[in-house]
N, C-alpha and C positions, 0 to 999 in steps of 0.2 A: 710747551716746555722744551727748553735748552739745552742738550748735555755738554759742558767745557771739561775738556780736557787738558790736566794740569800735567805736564811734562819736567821733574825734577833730577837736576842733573849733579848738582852738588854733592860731597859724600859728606859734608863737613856739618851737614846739618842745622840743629840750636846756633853755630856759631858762624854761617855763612849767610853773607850780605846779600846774595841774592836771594836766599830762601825767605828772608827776615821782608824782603820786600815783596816777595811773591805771600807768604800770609798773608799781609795788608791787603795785599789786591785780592785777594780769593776770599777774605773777611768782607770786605766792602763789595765785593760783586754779588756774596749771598745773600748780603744784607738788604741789595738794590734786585735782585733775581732772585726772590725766595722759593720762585716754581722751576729755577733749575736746577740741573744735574752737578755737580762736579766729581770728578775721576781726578785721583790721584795717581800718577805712574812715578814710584823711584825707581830710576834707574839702576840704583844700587842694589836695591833687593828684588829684581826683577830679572828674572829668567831668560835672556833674548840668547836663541839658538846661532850657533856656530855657522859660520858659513865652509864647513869643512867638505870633505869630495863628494858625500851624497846631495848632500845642500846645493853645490853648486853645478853639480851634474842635472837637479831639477830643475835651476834659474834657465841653464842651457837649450835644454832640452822646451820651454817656453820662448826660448828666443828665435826656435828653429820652428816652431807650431807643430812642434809633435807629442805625442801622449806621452804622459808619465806612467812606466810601470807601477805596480803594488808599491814597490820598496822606496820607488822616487816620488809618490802621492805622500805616504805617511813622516818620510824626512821634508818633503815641504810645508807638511800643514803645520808645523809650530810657525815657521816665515809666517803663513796666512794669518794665524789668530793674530799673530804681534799687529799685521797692517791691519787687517777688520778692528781692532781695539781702536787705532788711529782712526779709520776711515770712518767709525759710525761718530764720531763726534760733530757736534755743531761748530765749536768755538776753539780756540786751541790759547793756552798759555807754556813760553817758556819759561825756567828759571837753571842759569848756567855761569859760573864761572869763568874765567879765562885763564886755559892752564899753557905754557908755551907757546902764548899768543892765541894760541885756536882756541879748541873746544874740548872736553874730557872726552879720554875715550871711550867710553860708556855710551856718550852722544853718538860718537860718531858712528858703533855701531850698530846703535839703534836705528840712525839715519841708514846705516848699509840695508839693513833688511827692511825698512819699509819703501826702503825708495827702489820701486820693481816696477818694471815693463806690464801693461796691462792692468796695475794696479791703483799706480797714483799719475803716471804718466803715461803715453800711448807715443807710438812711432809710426809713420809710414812715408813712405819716398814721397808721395805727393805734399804733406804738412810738413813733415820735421817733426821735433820734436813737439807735443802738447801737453801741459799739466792737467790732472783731473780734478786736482782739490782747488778748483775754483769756488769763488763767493763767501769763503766761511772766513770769519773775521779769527786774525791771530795776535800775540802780543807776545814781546821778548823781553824779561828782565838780564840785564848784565850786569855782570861786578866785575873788577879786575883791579889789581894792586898797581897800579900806573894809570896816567891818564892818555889818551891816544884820540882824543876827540882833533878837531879841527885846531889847528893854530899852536900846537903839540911839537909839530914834529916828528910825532910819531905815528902818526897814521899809516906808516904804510906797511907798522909791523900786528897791527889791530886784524887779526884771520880769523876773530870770532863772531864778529858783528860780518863781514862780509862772506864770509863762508857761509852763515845759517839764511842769510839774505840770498843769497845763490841758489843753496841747495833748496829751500823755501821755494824759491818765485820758480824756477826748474818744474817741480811740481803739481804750481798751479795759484802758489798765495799771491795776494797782490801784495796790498801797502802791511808792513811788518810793523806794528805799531811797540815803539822800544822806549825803553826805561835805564840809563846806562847807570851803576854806582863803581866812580872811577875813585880811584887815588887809596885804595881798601888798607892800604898798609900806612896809611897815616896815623901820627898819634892818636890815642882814642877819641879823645874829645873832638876830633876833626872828624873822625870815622864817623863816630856818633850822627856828628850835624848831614853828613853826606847821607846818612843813611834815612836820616827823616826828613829829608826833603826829598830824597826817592819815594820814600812811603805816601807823603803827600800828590806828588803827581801819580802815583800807582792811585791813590785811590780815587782820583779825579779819571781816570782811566777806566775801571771797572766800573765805576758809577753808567759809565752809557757805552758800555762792553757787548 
């Protein structure tokens, strides 16, 4: 048994393209993986701690190998639970918007507190850098109101698809396997079609997830 973990970044809900694609895939993954897990995380209604002076006095204070006091244990263990919540997962699914080209910032800091020295990544003068979340299969839905794919023009203002590619492979994920729903702000009846023909390839996707 499986547990995937469903990663939702949208605030927008019922009415955003990527969540609308991400059901489909999490519909058809349970339907084809009926002995796994799924975990949902909203972002939005999810708790993720401040990275304010105690917070970051205990990042430091692990950056230097030295022990945490009392005070710098109990303000790091919300950081821990959020990365344990990520780290026991088998499988991982995004579903994210593009807000000012990037990513919400909700993502991003959710991405700040999981992405920790010792935790998802390791250091040392001899290696460099090494991700820890190797081998577990991931998958990204996008939406975004423009198109920025290839032959666009726009590609090089696209910091959502190559930012979570980055921060991702940093980590440890290999191949980011992605589902993009471009052009969001089209008429509906456009919208519409863009959006079931995402559903379709999502659900060929989850099928052998």
């Amino acid at each position: 048994m499986a547990r995937l973990l469903y990663i939702e970044a949208s605030p927008r809900k019922e009415r955003s393209s990527s969540i609308k694609v991400a059901k489909t895939f999490l519909s058809e993954y349970q339907r084809t993986h009926p002995n796994d897990v799924v975990e949902t995380l909203d972002l939005w209604n999810t708790s993720i701690p401040e990275f304010d002076g105690p917070v970051i006095d205990s990042k430091y204070v692990i950056l230097h190998g030295l022990e945490h006091t009392n005070e710098q244990k109990q303000a790091w263990k919300a950081v821990e639970d959020i990365i344990a919540q990520f780290t026991a997962a088998d499988k991982y699914l995004f579903s994210l918007p593009m807000w000012n080209f990037g990513i919400p910032y909700k993502l991003k800091h959710y991405i700040d507190v999981i992405v920790q020295p010792g935790y998802t990544f390791s250091f040392s003068p001899e290696t460099g850098y090494q991700g820890l979340m190797t081998g577990k299969p991931i998958a990204a839905i996008y939406a975004s109101g423009g198109a920025y794919g290839n032959g666009t023009g726009m590609e090089s203002f696209d910091l959502q698809k190559s930012y979570l590619k980055l921060i991702l492979g940093f980590i440890g994920f290999g191949d980011i396997q992605t589902i993009a729903v471009e052009q969001t702000l089209s008429p509906p009846e456009v919208k519409d079609k863009l959006v079931e023909e995402a559903k379709e390839k999502a659900k060929a996707l989850a099928a052998n997830f």
